[in-house]
N, C-alpha and C positions, 0 to 999 in steps of 0.2 A: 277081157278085152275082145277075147273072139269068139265071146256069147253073153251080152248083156244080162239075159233070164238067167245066167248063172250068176248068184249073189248072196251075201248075205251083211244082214247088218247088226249094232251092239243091240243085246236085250235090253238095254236099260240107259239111260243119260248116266253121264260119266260126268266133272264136274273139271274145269279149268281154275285154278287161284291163282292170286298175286303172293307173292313172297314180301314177308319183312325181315332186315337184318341189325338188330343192335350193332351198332360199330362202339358206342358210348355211352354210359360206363359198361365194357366188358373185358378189365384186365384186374389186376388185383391194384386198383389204384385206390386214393382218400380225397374225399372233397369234405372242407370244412361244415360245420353250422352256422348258418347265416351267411354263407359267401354266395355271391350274383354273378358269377362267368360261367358259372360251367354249364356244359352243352348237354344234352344229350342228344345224340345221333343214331342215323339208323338208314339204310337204303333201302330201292322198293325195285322188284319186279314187276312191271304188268300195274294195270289202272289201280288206284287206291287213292281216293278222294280225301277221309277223314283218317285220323285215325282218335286212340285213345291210349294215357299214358300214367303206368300204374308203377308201384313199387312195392318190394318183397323187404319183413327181417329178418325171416327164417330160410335163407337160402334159395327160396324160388319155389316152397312147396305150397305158401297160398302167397296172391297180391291184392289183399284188402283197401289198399290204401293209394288214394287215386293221387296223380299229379296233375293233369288235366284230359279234356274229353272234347272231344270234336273237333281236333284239330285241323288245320289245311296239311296234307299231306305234302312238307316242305323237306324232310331229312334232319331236321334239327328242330331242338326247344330248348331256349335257356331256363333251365331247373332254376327259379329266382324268389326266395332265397332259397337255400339248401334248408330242409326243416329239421328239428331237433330232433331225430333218433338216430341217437349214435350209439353205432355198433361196428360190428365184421361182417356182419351175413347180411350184406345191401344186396336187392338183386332189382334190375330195370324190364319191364315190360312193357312190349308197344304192339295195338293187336288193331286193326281192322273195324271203326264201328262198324261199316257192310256185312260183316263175315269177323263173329267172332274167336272161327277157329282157324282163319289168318294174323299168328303172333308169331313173337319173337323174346327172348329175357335173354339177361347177360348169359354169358356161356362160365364167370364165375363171381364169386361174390368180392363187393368192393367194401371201403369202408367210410363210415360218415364219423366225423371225428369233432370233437367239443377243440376250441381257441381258448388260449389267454394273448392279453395282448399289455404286457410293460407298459407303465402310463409314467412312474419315475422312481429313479432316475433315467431320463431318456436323453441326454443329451444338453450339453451346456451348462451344466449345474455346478455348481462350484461348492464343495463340503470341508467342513474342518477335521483336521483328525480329533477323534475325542467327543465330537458333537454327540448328543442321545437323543436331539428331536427333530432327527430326521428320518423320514419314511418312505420305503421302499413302496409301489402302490400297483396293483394291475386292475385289470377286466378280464370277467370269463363269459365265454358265453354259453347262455343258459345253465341248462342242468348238468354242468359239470360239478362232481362231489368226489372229496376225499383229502387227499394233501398235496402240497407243491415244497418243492426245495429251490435254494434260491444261492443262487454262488454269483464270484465276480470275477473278471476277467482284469489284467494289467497290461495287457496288450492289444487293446483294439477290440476284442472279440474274439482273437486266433483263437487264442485255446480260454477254457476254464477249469482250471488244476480243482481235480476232487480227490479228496478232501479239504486239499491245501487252501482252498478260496471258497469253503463253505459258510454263508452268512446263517443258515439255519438251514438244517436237516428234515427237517420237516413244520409246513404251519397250513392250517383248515384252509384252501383251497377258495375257500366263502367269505373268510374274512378279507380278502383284499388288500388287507397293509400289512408293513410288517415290519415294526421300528428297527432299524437297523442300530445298535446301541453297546459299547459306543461305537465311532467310527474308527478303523480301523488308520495305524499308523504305514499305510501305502499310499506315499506322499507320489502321485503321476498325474497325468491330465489324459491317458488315453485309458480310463476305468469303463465298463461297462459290465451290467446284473444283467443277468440272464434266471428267466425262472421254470422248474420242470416238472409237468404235472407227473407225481409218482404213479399215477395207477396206469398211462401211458406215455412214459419218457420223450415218444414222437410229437408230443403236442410239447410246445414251448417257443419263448419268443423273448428275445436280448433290447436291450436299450438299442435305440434309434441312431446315436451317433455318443459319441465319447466324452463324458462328465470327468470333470477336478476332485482330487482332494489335496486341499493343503493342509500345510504346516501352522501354529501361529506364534504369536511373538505378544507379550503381555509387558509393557514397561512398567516396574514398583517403584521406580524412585529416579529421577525426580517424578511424582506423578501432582503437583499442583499444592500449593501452599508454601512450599519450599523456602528459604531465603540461604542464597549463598553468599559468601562474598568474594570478591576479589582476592584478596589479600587473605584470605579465614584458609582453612586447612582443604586438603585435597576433598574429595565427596566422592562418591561411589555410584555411578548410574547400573541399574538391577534391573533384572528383567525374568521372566520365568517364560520357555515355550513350551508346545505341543509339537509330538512331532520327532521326527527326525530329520534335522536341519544343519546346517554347515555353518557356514562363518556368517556372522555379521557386520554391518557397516553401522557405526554412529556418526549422525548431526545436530545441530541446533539451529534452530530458528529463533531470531531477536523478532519476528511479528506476527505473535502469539498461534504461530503452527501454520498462516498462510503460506510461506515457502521454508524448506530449508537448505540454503542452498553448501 
């Protein structure tokens, strides 16, 4: 200041950047295969017009595998769908087209997870005890492979007692059905299956709202042809159920089953 000719300045250009920050995905969180909400996110220091958005399976040691390129530098991109590679070691990368050693990747790896998704019983269905052609049925998505277990609940959903409400311990994941056979004597109207992929117990999904099983009733005699008479000896109305069942009521109808009152 109080000698201008006294000065000096940098040998060389030094370089100012903008900062990127993953905010999403960067916790140990799961986003499904094929699900459409989820965000990823990220803030910006300083100008950053474009950027470009990549992703890791190995931790973050390479990101071969692009999600998209040239984006308007807005803070968010919904990942749509999520693509099939699932695993644990997800990592997110968002770097600068300008400047591509302005980046950012998650700070740890997340996970991408395969869905089933209950298709029936889902709700509303009404089964007999004893029945054998009826079939439990789901959806997976994509390349999920190995087994699922599949149990049922008596109460809404609260719990599913295992062993105690195991429909089968294990059946190929691929085959999709899975005859439930026979039906089992828990006679309730608040039933629901629930199925659980073995190789990750965290992937699984319960019926949509709460299916029937009933009891039934079979009358053997009178059953048609009969002739009684008035006056002729007592007769025997028979009948065989399913089930475990309480009391029941007898009527007759004189117009041939329309009412009996």
């Amino acid at each position: 200041v109080n000698d201008t000719a006294v000065f000096d300045a940098s040998d060389a250009n030094f370089t100012i950047k903008g900062v990127l920050t993953v905010t999403a995905p960067n916790t140990n969180m799961s986003w499904i295969v094929g699900a459409t909400g989820n965000n990823i996110t990220w803030t910006t220091a300083g100008t950053i017009s474009t950027v470009n958005l990549y992703y890791s399976t190995d931790s973050g040691v390479s990101y071969p595998n692009t999600i998209a390129t040239a984006l308007s530098n807005v803070g968010s991109y919904n990942w749509n769908p999520i693509p099939d590679s699932i695993g644990t070691t997800r990592r997110v990368k968002v770097e600068s087209v300008a400047d591509s050693t302005v980046f950012d990747v998650s700070d740890v790896d997340f996970t991408i997870k395969g869905s089933l998704t209950l298709t029936a019983p889902n709700g509303t269905e009404v089964w007999l005890v004893g029945d054998t052609g009826r079939n439990i049925t789901w959806t997976k998505m994509v390349t999920l492979t190995g087994n699922v277990k599949l149990l049922y609940s008596t109460d809404g959903g609260t719990t599913f007692p295992d062993p105690a409400n195991v429909i089968t311990s294990t059946v190929a994941v691929t085959a999709l059905t899975h005859n439930w056979n026979p039906i089992p004597d828990v006679i309730d109207n608040d039933l629901r299956v629930r199925i659980v992929y073995l190789n990750d117990t965290s992937v699984t999904d319960d019926s949509n709202a709460n299916f029937e099983i009933k009891g039934s009733l079979t009358i053997t005699a009178p059953d048609g042809g009969e002739v009684w008479e008035q006056s002729g000896p007592a007769q025997n109305i028979a009948w065989t159920k399913t089930g475990t069942l309480g009391n029941v009521e007898l009527r007759y109808s004189t117009d041939s089953g329309s009412t009996y009152p």
